[in-house]
N, C-alpha and C positions, 0 to 999 in steps of 0.2 A: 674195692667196693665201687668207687669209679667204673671200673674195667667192665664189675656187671652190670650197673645203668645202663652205660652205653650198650651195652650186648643186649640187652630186654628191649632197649627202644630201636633198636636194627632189626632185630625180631617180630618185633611188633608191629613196624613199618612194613616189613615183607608180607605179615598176614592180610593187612588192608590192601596190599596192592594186589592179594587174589581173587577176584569175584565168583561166588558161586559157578559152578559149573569149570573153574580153573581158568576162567577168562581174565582178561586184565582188568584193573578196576582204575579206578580214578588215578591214583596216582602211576599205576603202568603205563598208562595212556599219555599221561602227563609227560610221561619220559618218551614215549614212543615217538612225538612229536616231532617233525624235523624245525630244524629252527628257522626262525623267519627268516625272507629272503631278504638280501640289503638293499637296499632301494639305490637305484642308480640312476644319477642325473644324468639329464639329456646334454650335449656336448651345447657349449656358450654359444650363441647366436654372435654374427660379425659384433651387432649393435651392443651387445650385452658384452662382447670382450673389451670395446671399444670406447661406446659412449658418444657423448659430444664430438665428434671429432673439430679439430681447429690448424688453423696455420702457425707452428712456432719456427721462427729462422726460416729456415729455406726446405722444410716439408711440413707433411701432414702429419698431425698429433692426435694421441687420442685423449682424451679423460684429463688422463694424471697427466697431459705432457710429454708423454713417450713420442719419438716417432716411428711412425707406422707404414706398410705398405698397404695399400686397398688392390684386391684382384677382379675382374670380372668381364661382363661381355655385358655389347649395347644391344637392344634391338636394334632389326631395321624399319623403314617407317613404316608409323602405324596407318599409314595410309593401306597400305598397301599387305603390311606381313600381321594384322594383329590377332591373326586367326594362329600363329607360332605362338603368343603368350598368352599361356593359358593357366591353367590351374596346376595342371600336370605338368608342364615345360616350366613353372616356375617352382614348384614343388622338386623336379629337377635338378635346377638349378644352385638353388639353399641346399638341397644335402646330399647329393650324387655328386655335382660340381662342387661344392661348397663353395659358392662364389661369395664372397664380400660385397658386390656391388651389383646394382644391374642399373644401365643406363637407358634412360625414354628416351628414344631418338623421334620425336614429333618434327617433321620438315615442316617449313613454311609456307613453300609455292610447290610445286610437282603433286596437286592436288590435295597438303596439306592444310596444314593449320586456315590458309587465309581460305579455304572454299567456305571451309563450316567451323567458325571458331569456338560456339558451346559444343558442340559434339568434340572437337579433340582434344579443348580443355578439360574435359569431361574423361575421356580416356585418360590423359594424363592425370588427372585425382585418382581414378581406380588403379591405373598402375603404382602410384605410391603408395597405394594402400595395400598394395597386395606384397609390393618389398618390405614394405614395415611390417605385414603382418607375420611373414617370415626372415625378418630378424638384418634384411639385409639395408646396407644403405642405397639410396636410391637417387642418380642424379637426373635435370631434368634439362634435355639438349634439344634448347631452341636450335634445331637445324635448318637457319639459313646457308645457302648452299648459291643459288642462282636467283635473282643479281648477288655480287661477293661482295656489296657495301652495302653493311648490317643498316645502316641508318636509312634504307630505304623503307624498312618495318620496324625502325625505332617505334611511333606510335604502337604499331601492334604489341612488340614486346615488351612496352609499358606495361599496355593492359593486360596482357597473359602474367608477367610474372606476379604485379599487384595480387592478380586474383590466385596465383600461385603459393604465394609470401602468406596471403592473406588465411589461406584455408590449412595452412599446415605449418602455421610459426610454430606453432608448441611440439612441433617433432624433432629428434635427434639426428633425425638417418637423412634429412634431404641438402642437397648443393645444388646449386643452380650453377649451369651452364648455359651462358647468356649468348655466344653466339660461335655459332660452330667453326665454320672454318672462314673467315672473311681472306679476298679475294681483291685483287687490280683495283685498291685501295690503300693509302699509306699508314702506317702506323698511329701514327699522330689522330688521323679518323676514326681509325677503331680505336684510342684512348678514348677519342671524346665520345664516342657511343658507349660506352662500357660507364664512363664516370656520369652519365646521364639516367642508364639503367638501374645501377645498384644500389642509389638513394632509390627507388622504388621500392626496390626489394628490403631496403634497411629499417625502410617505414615500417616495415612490418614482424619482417624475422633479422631482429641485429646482429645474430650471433653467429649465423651459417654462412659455411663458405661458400663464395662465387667463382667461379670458373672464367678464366677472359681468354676466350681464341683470340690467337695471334696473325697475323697476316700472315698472308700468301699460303692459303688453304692449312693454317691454323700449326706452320712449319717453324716458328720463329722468324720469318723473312727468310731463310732463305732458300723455299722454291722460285723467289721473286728476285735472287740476287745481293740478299741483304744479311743479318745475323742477327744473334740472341742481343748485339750490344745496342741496338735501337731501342731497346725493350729498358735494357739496363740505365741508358742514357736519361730516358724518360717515360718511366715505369706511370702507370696508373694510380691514381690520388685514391686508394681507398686502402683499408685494412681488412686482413683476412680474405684475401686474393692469391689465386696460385693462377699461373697463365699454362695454355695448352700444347701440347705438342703431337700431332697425327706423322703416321710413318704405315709403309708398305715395305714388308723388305725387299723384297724382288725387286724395287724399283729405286729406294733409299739408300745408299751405301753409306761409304767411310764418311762425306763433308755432313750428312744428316747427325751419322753415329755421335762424332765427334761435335759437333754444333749440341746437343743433347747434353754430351757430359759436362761441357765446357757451362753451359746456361745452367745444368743443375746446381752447377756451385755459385749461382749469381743471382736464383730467381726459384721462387717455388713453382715446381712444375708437375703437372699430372698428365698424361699421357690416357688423352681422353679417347682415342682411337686408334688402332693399328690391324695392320693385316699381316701373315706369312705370304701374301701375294705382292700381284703388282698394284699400282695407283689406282687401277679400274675396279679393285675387288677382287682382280678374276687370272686365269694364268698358273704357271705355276707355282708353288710353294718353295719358297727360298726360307728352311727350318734352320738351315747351318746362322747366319746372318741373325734372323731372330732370334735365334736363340743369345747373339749378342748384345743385341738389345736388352735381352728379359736379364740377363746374367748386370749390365750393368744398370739396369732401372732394381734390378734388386742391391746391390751393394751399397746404391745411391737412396733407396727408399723412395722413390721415383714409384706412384701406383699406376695402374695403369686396366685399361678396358679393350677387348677387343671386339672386332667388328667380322662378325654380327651373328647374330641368336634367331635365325633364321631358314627357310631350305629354299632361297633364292637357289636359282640356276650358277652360279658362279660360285667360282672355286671356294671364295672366304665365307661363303654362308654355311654354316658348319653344321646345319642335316640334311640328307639325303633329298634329293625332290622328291615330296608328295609326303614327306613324313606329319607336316602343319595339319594337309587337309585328313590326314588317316587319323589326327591326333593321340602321335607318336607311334614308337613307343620310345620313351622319353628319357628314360635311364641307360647306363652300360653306355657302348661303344655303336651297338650295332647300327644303329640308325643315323651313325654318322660320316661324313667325309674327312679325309685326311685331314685339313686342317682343325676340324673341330675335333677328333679325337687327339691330336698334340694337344692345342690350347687347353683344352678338360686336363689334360695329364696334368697339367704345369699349373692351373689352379687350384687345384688338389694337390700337389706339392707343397702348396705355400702352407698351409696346415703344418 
């Protein structure tokens, strides 16, 4: 009896699903349907895998505490390259590159910062907004360069970072780099510029990391003769500080390599610029070398930025001449030189 309920209402189901004419009717339809598609999330932004990033021990951390490596490329100055970041070169950047980081390299003299200081503070707000708005962290690299003692534009970078600190405390994604590469200056000077600045900055944003170049063009001391143990000896009085370390390989060898690892284990360090070339930017590509580097900043957790996201005429600006002013094209390989299609490969690796 069972047997034939269910038989009458299988039956009876079938008839409704005929519609005059032998067409489907509601519930044919109903079956014909393909199922909805599943909805698939967009792959985590740096910031959204990340978070807060912070100094724990001797690297970078993120959120929970983890340590982490950051990857990415700096501009060059926006004096001069800022028609290379653009919408499209930065859209590039976050998910062809998938870079972690992009760094504002704003110089201070070579017609920088001090000609026009609202116009290139001004640039530098929009460039953080435009890394934030695509998910990346953003560091902000007062590039003094020439004079190489930072405390000639202490006063300036009072007031740039205040107003810096000041308009974007409540972001996750920004570091400040307080002074690039200081120069035929001692140690001891650039502490005291550096513990001068970052009550500044603490006024405002207390939680974000600060960046401190190191002497002798931001080497550890020693393109000047010196080592990471000056540093060690008499470190900087602040918290949540990592000091910097710039390299070219073609021109950097085994005392840099080694000076690197040796300070990794004694001082938190970010590797806020480098090139496959020589010191000038320019020359050839020494990839065997680099790639030593990158092999031991990865083991080490050691992040790192290279230099530079640009189509200067020389070898380390990694697009092609003329690619800025054509505005791109800005994805793939093709529009790039040697060295920027290595570095893209190896930022895209860290994925």
């Amino acid at each position: 009896m069972r047997w034939q309920i269910r038989m009458r209402a299988v039956a009876a189901l079938a008839v409704v699903a005929l519609a005059p004419g032998g067409t489907v009717g509601a519930v044919g339809a109903a079956r014909a349907l393909p199922d909805a598609p599943t909805a698939v999330a967009a792959p985590a932004t740096p910031v959204e895998r990340y978070g807060k990033v912070s100094v724990c021990g001797r690297t970078l951390c993120d959120g929970g505490g983890r340590p982490i490596q950051l990857r990415g490329m700096s501009t060059h100055g926006l004096q001069w390259y800022a028609h290379c970041v653009t919408n499209g070169s930065l859209d590039a950047l976050a998910r062809d590159w998938r870079a972690d980081v992009l760094r504002i390299s704003m110089y201070i003299q070579e017609g920088g910062y001090e000609t026009d200081p609202a116009r290139f503070t001004a640039m530098v707000h929009r460039y953080i907004e435009d890394a934030t708005a695509r998910g990346m962290y953003a560091i902000v690299d007062w590039h003094m360069l020439t004079p190489g003692d930072p405390h000639y534009n202490l006063s300036r970078a009072k007031t740039f970072f205040a107003e810096i600190a000041r308009r974007h405390q409540g972001k996750t994604n920004v570091l400040y780099e307080i002074a690039n590469e200081p120069n035929g200056v001692s140690w001891p000077s650039v502490r005291s510029y550096a513990e001068q600045v970052i009550p500044v900055i603490r006024a405002h944003d207390p939680d974000s990391v600060v960046l401190v170049g190191t002497r002798a063009w931001s080497s550890l001391g020693v393109s000047e003769g010196s080592s990471e143990q000056e540093i060690v000896a008499n470190p900087v009085r602040a918290s949540n500080i990592m000091y910097t370390f710039h390299f070219y390989a073609a021109s950097h060898g085994t005392r840099y390599l080694d000076t690197l690892s040796r300070a990794a284990d004694r001082l938190p360090i970010f590797v806020t610029e480098f090139g496959t070339q020589t010191a000038s930017g320019d020359g050839t590509n020494d990839f065997t070398r680099s790639q030593r580097y990158l092999d031991l900043m990865a083991a080490k957790k050691i992040s790192w930025v290279n230099w530079n996201f640009s189509d200067d005429h020389r070898s380390g600006a990694v697009f092609k001449r003329g690619t800025c002013s054509a505005g791109g094209p800005w994805t793939g390989t093709g529009s790039l030189k040697e060295a920027g299609m290595w570095v893209r490969e190896r930022i895209r690796a860290g994925r």
